[in-house]
N, C-alpha and C positions, 0 to 999 in steps of 0.2 A: 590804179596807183597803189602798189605796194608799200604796205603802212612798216612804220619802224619801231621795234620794240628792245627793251632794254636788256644791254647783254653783257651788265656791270658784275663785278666778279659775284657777287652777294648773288645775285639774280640763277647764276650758273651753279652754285654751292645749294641754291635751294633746288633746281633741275635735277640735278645728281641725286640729292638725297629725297625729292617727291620719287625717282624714277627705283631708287633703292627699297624704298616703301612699297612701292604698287607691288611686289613681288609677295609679300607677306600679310597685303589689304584683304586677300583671297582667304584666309584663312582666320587670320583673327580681327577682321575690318579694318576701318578707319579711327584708330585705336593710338595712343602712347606707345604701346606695345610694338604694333607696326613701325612706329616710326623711332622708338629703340633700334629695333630689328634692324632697320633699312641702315640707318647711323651705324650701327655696330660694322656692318658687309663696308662699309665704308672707311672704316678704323676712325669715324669719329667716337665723340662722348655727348653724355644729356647735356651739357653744354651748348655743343651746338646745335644740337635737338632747340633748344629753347632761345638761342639766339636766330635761327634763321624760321623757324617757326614759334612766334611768340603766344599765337592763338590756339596753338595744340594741330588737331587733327581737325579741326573745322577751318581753321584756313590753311590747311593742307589740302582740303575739298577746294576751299576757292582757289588755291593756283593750279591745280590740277586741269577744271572747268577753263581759267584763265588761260592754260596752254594749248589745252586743247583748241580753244578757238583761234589763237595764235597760229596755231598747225593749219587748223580749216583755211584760215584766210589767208595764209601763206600759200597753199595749193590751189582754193579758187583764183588768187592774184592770176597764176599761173595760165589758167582755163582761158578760154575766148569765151567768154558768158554773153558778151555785147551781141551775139550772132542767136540766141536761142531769143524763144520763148519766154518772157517772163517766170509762167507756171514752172517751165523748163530748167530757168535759175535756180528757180526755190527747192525745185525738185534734186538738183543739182547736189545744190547746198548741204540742204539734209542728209543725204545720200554719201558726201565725203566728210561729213560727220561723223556719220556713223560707224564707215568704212575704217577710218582712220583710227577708232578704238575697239575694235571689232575684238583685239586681245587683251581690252581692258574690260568684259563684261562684268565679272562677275565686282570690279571695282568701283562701277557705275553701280549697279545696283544696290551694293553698300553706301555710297554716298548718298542716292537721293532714299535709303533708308536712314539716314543721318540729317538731313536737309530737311524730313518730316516731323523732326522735333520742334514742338513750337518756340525754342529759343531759337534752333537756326530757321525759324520758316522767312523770315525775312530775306538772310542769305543767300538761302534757294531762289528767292523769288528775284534778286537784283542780279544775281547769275545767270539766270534762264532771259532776263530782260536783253541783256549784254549777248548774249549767245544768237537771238532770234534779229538784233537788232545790227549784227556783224554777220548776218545773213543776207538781210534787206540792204546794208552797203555795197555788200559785193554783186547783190543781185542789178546794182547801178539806180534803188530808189533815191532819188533826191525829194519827195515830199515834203512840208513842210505844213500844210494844215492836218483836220484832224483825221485825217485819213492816214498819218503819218504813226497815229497810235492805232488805231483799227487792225492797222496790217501786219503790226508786231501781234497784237494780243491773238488777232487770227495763228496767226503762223506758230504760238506759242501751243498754240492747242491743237494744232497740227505737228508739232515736234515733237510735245510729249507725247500723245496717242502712239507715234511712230517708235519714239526710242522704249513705251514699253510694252508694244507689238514684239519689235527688234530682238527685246531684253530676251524673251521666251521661244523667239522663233529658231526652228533646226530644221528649216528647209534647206536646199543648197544653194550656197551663194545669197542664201536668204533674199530669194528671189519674192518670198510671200513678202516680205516687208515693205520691198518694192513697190507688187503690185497692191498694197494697203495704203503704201505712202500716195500713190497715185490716186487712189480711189478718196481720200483728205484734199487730198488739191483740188479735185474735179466740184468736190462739196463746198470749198474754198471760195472756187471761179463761180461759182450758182451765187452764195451768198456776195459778192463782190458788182454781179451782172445786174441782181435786183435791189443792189444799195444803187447803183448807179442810174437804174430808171427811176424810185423813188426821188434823189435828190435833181433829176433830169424836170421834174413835175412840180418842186418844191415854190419854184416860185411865183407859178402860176395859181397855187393853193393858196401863197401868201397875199399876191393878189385878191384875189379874192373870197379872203378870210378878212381884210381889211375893209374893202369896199360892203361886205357885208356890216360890220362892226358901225362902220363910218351911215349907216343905213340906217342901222339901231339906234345908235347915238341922236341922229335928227326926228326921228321918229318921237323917241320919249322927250327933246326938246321942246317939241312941237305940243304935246300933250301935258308939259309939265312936269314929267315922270325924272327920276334920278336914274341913268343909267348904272349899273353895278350889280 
């Protein structure tokens, strides 16, 4: 189901002028500067620099991130995912990610050098949540126990690994990234295989970790003893 996002004139005014900025992000980052720059190519004023960006250049980072997932999940919408592989999904996922800002690198890695400051490490971190967590939608998770968090923080750490494999790679078609992002999944589906026989075994342990307890308990009754 193809999610809806807001396309109110403000919304469109901040697009234009985030898309006026990444041009000049390259050069002197995620900056005031930049996003003078971008307003100026625009024939706005610091005006509306400060009206449609009130938070500066850190929440020019978050709508950036914001759109980009917007894009993602507008293109996986697109995809028939219901027919692959789960791992297949994710792999999917990440891969029209990445794909999709492949001309915004050098922008990216300004940002999450900006997102490494401990004022915005917060920022970063409810960004990369939202991102991996509009992955697992599209991939069709409907979880809801705690396996519902597991699968994000996995896949968080399969995406960063991946986007700054990505960052540096100048294979062609960045086919190494590929085969890195694959070789992350494969390590993914291991740990995923032996949480699943673990908690397959759980309750027979609980059993009898109980019935043991319930043993000791009668034991030191019997003798008088205080269990504890």
């Amino acid at each position: 189901m193809t999610r809806k996002h807001p396309t109110s004139g403000r919304e469109q005014e901040r697009r234009r002028l985030l898309e006026a900025t990444l041009s000049h992000v390259a050069f002197d980052g995620w900056t005031m500067a930049s996003m003078r720059a971008g307003a100026a190519d625009l024939g706005l004023d610091l005006a509306d620099v400060a009206r449609l960006f009130p938070g500066g250049p850190d929440e020019a980072v978050g709508f950036f991130v914001a759109e980009a997932d917007r894009a993602m999940i507008a293109e996986l919408d697109r995809r028939n995912l219901g027919n692959m592989r789960h791992r297949d999904r994710i792999a999917t996922a990440v891969r029209v990610r990445l794909e999709q800002n492949a001309q915004h690198r050098e922008a990216i890695r300004r940002a999450l050098a900006l997102q490494a400051l401990p004022q915005n490490g917060p920022g970063g971190l409810r960004s990369l949540y939202r991102t991996v967590d509009a992955m697992w939608h599209a991939a069709g998770d409907t979880s809801t126990d705690f396996s519902f968090y597991t699968k994000r923080l996995l896949l968080s750490g399969v995406y960063v690994s991946t986007l700054m494999f990505w960052l540096s790679d100048t294979s062609e078609d960045s086919e190494a990234t590929w085969a890195f992002l694959d070789r992350r999944i494969e390590d993914v589906m291991k740990i995923q295989k032996a949480r699943g026989r673990i908690e397959r075994y759980l309750p027979d342990t609980e059993r009898l970790l109980g019935s043991l307890l319930r043993r000791r308990g009668s034991r030191a009754a019997g003798s008088g003893q205080t269990a504890g």
